[in-house]
C-alpha positions, 0 to 999 in steps of 0.5 A: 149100831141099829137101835129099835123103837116099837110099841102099841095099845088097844082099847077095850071095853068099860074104859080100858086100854092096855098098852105095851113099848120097847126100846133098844139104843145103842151107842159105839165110839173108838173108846166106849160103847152104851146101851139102853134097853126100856120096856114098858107094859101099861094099863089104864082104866076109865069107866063111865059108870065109876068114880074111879080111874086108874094108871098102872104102869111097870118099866124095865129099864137096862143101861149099860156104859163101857169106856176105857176108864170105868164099866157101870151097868144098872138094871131098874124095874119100876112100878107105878100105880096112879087112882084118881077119885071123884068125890064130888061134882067140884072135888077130885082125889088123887093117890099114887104109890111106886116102887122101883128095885135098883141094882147098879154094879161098877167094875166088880161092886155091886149095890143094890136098893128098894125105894118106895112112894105114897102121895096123895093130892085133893083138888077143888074147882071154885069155880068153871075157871079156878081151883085150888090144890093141895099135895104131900108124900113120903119116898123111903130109901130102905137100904138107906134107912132115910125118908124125904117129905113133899108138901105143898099147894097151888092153884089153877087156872083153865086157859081153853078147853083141854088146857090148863096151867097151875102155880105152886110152892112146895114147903118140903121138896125132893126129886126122883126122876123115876117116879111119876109127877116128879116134875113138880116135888122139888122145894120151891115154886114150880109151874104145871101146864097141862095140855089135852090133844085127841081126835076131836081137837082138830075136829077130825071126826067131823071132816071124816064125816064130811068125807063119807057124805060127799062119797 
């Protein structure tokens, strides 16, 4: 079956770029049929002027699984909210809360839930090389009554300009791959590497230069 993959962004003033995508997958056999729908509305924020930037995001997500055996259809929406503060010429704070409503049904049952995130994490740059970090938050099931801690440090290093890599080791831990930054919650050592790409990392302003000289 055709599937659909669209999506755009447009830069404003003072920093800011909304941003918006969808995608439609689907899915047929003899025995069972799938269907994936993700919508996606973003907004960043990044004057000059301030000490603040920020992320917000909001996702719809709709999957759908049919086969012989089973039916099970999940609908998700899911918020996302990222500020990061620079305190100082060598310290930087980060603050994040999401929010994801879930309602999952399988045959005729229904369930339904709320589960939030605060987190928060302070970095500081020893030097133009090294700098070192540390992060905790809180994930609330509330139809569950049940809440999971992360608390860890790492350290950093710039390998080149626009890349960067940290090791850490969280003491509390858990995972939701719905929230951003999950990749590095889990208990245990983790590594983050973290790499920029733009127009002038292959120098495409100056050869686009280069070209309006030589018309």
């Amino acid at each position: 079956k055709p599937s659909l993959l669209a999506g755009g962004q447009r830069k404003r003033g003072r920093g800011r770029v909304p941003a918006a995508g969808l995608s439609i997958l689907d899915a047929r056999r003899a025995d069972a049929a799938s269907r994936q729908v993700l919508l996606r509305l973003s907004h960043a924020s990044r004057p000059a002027d301030s000490a603040w930037s920020t992320l917000q995001r909001v996702e719809y997500v709709e999957d759908r699984n049919e086969s012989l055996a089973a039916r099970l259809f999940t609908r998700k929406l899911i918020a996302n909210f990222n500020g990061n503060f620079k305190a100082g010429p060598r310290t930087q704070i980060a603050t994040q809360y999401s929010a994801k409503y879930v309602r999952e049904m399988l045959g005729d049952t229904a369930h339904s839930g709320l589960t939030d995130l605060w987190g928060a994490e302070a970095r500081h740059e020893l030097n133009d090389r090294w700098d070192i970090g540390v992060h905790a938050g809180m994930l609330t099931s509330w139809s569950m009554h049940a809440r999971s801690y992360h608390l860890g440090l790492s350290v950093g290093y710039r390998v080149a300009d626009n890349t960067w890599v940290s090791v850490g080791y969280n003491h509390l831990g858990f995972t939701d791959r719905d929230f951003a930054g999950a990749e590095y919650r889990a208990q245990g050592f983790y590594v983050n590497l973290r790499m920029k790409f733009d127009q002038d990392t292959f120098d495409l302003n100056d050869r686009r230069a280069s070209l309006q000289n030589l018309k």
